[in-house]
C-alpha positions as CSV (number, residue, x, y, z in Angstrom):
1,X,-324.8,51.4,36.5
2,X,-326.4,54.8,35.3
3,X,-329.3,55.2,33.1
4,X,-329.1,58.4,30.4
5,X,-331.8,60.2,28.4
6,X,-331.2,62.7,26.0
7,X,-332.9,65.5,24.7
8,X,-332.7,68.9,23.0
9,X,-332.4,67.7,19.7
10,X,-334.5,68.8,16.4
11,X,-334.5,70.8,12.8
12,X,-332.3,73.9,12.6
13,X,-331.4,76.2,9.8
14,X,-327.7,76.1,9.0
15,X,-325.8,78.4,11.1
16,X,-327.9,77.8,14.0
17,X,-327.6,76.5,17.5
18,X,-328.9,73.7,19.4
19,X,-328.1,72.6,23.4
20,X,-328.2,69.0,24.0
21,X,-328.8,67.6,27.2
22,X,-328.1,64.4,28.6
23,X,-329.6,63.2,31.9
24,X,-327.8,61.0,34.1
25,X,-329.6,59.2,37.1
26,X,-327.0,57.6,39.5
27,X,-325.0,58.1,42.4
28,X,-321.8,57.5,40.8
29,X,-322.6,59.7,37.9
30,X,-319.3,62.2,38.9
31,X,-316.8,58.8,39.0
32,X,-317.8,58.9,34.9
33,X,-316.5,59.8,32.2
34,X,-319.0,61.2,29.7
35,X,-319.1,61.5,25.8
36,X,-321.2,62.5,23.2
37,X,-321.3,60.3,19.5
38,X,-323.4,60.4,17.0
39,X,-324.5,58.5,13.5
40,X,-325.7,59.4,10.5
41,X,-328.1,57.4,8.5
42,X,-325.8,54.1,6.8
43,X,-322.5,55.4,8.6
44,X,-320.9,54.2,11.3
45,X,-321.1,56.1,15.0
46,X,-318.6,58.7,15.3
47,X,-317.1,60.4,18.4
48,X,-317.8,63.7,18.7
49,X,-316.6,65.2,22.2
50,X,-315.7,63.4,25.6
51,X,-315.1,65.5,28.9
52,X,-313.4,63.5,31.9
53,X,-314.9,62.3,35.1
54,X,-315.3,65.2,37.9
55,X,-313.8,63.2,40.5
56,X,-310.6,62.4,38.7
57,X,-310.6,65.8,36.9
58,X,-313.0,68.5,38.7
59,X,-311.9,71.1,36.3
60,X,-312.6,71.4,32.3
61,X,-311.1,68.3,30.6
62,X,-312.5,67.8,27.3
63,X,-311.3,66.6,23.8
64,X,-313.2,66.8,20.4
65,X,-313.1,65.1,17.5
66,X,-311.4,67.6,14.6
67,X,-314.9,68.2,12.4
68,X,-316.5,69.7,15.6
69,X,-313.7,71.9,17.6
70,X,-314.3,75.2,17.8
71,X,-318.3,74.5,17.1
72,X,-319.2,72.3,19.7
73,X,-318.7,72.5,23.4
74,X,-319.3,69.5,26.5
75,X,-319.8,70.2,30.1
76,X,-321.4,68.7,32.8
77,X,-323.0,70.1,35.9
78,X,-322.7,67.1,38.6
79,X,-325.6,68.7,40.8
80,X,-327.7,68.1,38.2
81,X,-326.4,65.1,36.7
82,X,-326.3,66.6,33.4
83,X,-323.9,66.8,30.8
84,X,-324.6,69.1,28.1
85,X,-323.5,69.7,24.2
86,X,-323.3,72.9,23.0
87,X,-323.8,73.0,19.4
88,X,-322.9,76.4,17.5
89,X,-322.8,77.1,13.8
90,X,-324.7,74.0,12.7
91,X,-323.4,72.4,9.6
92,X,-325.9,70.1,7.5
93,X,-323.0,67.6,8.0
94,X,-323.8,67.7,11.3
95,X,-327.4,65.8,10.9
96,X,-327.1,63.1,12.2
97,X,-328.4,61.2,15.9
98,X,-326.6,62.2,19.0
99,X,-326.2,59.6,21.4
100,X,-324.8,60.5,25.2
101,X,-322.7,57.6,26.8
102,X,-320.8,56.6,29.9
103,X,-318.0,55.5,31.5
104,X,-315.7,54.7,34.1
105,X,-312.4,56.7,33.9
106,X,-309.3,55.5,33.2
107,X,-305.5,57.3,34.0
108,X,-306.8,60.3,31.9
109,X,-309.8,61.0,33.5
110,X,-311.5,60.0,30.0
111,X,-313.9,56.8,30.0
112,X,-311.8,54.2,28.9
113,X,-314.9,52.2,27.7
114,X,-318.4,53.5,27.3
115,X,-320.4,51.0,29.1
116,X,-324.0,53.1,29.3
117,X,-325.7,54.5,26.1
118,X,-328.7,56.8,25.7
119,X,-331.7,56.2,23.3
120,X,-329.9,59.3,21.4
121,X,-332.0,62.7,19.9
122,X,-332.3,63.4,16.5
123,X,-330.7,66.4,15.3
124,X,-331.4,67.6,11.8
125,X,-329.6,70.4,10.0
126,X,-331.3,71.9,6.9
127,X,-329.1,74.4,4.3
């Protein structure tokens, strides 16, 4: 079981940047796989960015979905308990909540289910 809170979120120009930060408390938080999601008002949640568990994968292991690579960017400092989303050259697109989540890891170090969700940080991107 882990518990997560996000934060970082709020109103940016387009173009700008924002850090997101998702707190994990936990022993086990390094056996997990974490991901970031997020959903827009009436659409459906949307994977953004996973990055594998440190104890199956100690190294960077990530995958994004296609509308965020080469924008976005997930790590996770373990000491901390903390996984982080770099977010570079918002796009209004890109409003929407972001919502951190958890899981245990399956063969490829990825959470093969998302089992713990955060209450999720707005982030809002104006033109």
């Amino acid at each position: 079981q882990v518990q997560l809170v996000e934060s970082g979120g709020g109103l940016v120009q387009a173009g700008g940047s924002l850090r997101l930060s998702c707190a994990a408390s936990g022993r086990t938080f390094s056996s997990y796989g974490m991901g970031w999601f997020r959903q827009a008002p009436g659409k459906e949640r949307e994977f953004v960015a996973a990055i594998g568990a440190a104890i199956s994968y100690p190294g960077r292991n990530t995958l994004y979905a296609d509308s965020v690579k080469g924008r976005f960017t997930i790590s996770r400092d373990n000491a901390k308990n903390t996984v982080y989303l770099q977010i570079d050259s918002l796009k209004p697109e890109d409003t929407a909540v972001y919502y951190c989540a958890a899981g245990r890891y399956g063969s490829n170090g990825y959470a093969a289910e998302y089992d713990y969700w955060g209450q999720g940080t707005q982030v809002t991107v104006s033109s």
